[in-house]
C-alpha positions in Angstrom: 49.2 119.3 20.8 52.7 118.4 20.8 55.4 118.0 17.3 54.7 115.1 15.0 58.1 113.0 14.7 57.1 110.3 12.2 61.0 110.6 11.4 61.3 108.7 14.5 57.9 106.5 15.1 55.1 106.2 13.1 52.4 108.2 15.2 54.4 109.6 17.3 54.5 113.4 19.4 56.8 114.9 21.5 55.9 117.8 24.1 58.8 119.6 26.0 58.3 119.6 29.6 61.0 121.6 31.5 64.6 119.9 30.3 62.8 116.7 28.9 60.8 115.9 25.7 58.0 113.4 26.4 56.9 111.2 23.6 53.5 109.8 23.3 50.9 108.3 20.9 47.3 109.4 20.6 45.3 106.6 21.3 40.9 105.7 22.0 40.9 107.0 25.2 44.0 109.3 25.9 47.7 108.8 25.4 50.3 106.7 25.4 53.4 107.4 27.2 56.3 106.4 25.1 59.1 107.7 26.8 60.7 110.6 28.8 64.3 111.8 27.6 66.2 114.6 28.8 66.5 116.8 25.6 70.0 117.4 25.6 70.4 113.5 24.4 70.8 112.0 21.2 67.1 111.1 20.4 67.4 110.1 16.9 69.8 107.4 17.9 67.8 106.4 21.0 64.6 105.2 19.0 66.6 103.5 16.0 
């Protein structure tokens, strides 16, 4: 569930939720929250 963005993070999904793309990593025993953006911001930038 969710995109792969290994461009961004090794690992990590995003999943659009209204105007915001969470991103989270798979983990043992659920997810990981990475972070909540609002989609209309410059995510590549954000994560470098």
């Amino acid at each position: 569930m969710g995109k792969l963005c290994d461009e961004l993070a090794p690992s990590l999904r995003s999943f659009p939720v209204g105007k915001y793309l969470l991103f989270y990593r798979s983990v043992v025993d659920g997810i990981e929250l990475v972070r909540v953006i609002h989609g209309a911001r410059d995510i590549q930038n954000l994560f470098e």
